[in-house]
SEVEXZA-920179 format. One line per 5 residues: number of its first residue (from 0); their letters; for each residue x, y, z of C-alpha. Coordinates in Angstrom, 3 decimals, padded with zeros to 6 digits. Each point is the difference from the previous one (the first is absolute). Layout:
N
NUM> a> X/Y/Z; ...
***
This chain:
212
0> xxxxx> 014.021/-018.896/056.180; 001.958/003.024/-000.865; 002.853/-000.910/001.339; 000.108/-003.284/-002.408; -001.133/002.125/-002.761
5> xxxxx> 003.406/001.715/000.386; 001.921/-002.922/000.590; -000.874/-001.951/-003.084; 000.108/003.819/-002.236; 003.768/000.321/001.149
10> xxxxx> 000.878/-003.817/-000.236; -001.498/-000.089/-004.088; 000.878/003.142/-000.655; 003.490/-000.575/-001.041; -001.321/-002.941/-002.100
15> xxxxx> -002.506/002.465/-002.037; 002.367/002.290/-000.324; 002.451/-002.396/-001.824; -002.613/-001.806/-002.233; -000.690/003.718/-000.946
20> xxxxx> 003.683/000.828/-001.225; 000.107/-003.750/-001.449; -003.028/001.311/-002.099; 001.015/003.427/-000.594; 003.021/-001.372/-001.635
25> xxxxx> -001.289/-002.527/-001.853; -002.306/002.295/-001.667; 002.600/002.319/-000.680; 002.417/-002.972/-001.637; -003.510/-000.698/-002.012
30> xxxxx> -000.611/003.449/-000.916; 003.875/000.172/-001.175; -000.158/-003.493/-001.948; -002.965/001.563/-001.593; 001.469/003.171/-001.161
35> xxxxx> 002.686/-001.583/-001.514; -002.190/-002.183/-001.820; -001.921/002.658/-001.466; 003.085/001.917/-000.935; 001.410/-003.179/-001.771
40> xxxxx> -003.122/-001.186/-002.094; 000.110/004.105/-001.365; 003.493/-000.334/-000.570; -000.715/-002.879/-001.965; -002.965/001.312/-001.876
45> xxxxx> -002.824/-001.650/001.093; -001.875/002.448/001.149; -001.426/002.552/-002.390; -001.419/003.099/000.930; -003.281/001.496/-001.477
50> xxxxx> 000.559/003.025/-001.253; -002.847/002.829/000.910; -001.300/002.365/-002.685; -001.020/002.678/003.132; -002.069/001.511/-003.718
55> xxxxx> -002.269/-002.592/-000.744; -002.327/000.586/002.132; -000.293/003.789/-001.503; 000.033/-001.383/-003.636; -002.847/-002.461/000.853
60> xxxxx> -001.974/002.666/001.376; 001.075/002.532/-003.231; -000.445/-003.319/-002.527; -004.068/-000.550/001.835; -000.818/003.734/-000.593
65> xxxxx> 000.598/000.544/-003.276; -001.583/-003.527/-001.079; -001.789/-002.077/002.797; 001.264/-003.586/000.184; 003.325/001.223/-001.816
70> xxxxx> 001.843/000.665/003.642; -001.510/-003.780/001.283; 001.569/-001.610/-003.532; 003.254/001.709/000.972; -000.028/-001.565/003.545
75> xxxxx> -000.830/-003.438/-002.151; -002.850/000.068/001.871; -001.801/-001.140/-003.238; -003.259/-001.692/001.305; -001.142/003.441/001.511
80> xxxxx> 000.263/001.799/-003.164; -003.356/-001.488/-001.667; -001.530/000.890/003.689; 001.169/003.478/000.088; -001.107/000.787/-003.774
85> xxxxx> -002.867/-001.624/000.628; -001.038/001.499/002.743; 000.658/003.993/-000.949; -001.332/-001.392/-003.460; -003.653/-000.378/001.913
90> xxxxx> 000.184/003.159/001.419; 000.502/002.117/-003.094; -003.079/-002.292/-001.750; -001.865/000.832/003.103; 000.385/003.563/-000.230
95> xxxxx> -000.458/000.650/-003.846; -002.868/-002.337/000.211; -001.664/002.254/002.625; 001.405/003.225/-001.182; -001.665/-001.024/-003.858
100> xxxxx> -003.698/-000.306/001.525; 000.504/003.167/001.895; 000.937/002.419/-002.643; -003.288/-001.758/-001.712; -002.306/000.686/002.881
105> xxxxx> 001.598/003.249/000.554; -000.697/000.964/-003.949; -003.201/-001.387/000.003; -000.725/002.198/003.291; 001.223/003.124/-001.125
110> xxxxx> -002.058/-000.044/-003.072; -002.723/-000.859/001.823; 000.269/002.781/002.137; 000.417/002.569/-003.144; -003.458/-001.435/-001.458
115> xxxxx> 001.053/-002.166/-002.525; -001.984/-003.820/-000.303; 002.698/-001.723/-002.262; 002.531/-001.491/002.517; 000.168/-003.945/-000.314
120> xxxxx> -001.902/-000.309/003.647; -003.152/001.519/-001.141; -001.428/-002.533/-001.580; 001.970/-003.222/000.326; -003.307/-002.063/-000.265
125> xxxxx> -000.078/001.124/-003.624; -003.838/000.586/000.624; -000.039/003.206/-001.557; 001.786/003.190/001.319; -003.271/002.112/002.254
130> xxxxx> 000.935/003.015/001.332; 000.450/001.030/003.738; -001.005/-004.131/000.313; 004.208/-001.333/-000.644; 001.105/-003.659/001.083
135> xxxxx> 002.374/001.008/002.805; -001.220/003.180/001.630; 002.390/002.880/000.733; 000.758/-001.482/003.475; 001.041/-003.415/-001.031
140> xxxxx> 002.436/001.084/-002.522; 001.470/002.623/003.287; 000.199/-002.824/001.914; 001.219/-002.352/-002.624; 002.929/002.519/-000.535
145> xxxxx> 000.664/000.640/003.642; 000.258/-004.063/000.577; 002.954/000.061/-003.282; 001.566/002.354/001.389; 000.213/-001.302/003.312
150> xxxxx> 001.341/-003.488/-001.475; 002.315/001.906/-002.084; 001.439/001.490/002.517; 000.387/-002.968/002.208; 001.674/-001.872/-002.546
155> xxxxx> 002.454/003.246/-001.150; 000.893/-000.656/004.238; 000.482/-003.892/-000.355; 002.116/000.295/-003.033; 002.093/003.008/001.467
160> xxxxx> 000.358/-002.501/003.094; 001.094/-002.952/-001.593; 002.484/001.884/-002.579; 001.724/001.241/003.780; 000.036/-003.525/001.342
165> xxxxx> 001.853/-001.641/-003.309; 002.552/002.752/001.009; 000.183/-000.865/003.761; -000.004/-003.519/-000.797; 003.174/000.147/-002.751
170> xxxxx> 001.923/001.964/002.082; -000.929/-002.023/003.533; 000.918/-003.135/-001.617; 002.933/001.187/-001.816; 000.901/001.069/003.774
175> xxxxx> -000.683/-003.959/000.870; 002.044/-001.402/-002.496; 002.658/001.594/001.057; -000.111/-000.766/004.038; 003.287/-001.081/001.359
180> xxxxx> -000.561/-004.115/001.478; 003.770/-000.287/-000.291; 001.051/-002.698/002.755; 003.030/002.510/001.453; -003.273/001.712/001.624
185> xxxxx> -000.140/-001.218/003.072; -002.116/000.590/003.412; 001.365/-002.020/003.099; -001.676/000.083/003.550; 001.614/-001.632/002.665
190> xxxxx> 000.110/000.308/003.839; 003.665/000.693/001.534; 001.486/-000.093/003.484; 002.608/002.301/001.088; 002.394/000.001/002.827
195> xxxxx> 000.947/003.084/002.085; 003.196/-000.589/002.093; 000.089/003.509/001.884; -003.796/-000.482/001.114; 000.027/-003.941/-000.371
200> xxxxx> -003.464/-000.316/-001.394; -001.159/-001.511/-002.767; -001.487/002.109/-002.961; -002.911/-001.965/-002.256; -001.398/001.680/-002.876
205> xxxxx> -000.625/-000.140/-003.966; 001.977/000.828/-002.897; -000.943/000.811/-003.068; 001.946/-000.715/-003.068; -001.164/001.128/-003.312
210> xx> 002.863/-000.600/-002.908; -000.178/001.481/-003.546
***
């Protein structure tokens, strides 16, 4: 069995071997044929180049932080600019809306605590102002202001966090509109086979080809 093995290796060897430098040339008279075409249709002019502004991306980025949605109109990205202004638009409602009702139950508190009965949570029932009886005892309005405070603050995070993100996001797609698809990038994988006269064996491998 091993024997045969051998036989038939050695007798189709030679006839690999040429179908190999049949295709080995071949590819090369393609990859030639090519070349020259692509050096003829630039010649000609029909192939324009896109030229890359390598600052865009930075002016994006500069354009979104001093006005958000100003870098995304710049990258005529003009759907996301109602989005972004929208959504840092929320944020700063959220947190004067909050931070209004917490100065109020922060007033009212403090003059509560300095003995006074004419803050606007005493007697919100209008039944008549009764002292040491208010509306909203001294522990509702310290928890009322403790709860503002808490939203206030959440929302001061949110809108801090989405005024970073229309940055990242002008200057990320400002990066994207710029990426290089141009078809003289190329990646080729192929399998080759390479003859060794001094050792006469056959070498198989893989090349890889990447053009620019």
């Amino acid at each position: 069995m091993g024997k045969n093995l051998v036989f038939w290796s050695l007798l189709l060897f030679p006839v690999l071997f040429s179908l190999a430098q049949e295709g080995q040339k071949e590819g090369s008279a393609d990859s030639v044929r090519q070349d020259l075409k692509k050096q003829k249709v630039r010649v000609e002019g029909k192939v324009e180049k896109k030229r890359i502004n390598p600052l865009a991306p930075s002016k994006a980025a500069f354009y979104s932080a001093i006005l958000p949605g100003l870098g995304q109109a710049y990258n005529k990205r003009y759907w996301k600019v109602p989005i972004v202004i929208g959504a840092i638009g929320a944020g700063i409602y959220g947190y004067k809306y909050n931070d209004d009702l917490y100065d109020r139950f922060r007033t009212a508190f403090k003059r509560r605590k300095a003995g006074f009965t004419d803050d606007e949570f005493y007697d919100i029932n209008g039944s008549g102002i009764v002292p040491g009886s208010p509306d909203l005892s001294d522990s509702a309005l310290q928890d009322a202001q403790e709860r503002y405070q808490r939203d206030r603050d959440l929302a001061l995070f949110i809108t801090l966090g989405l005024y970073a993100l229309n940055i990242v996001d002008a200057n990320v797609d400002a990066h994207l509109k710029q990426f290089n698809v141009d078809d003289d990038l190329g990646l080729d994988i192929k399998p080759y086979l390479e003859y060794t006269p001094i050792y006469g064996d056959p070498n198989y491998g893989v090349t890889l080809t990447i053009k620019f």
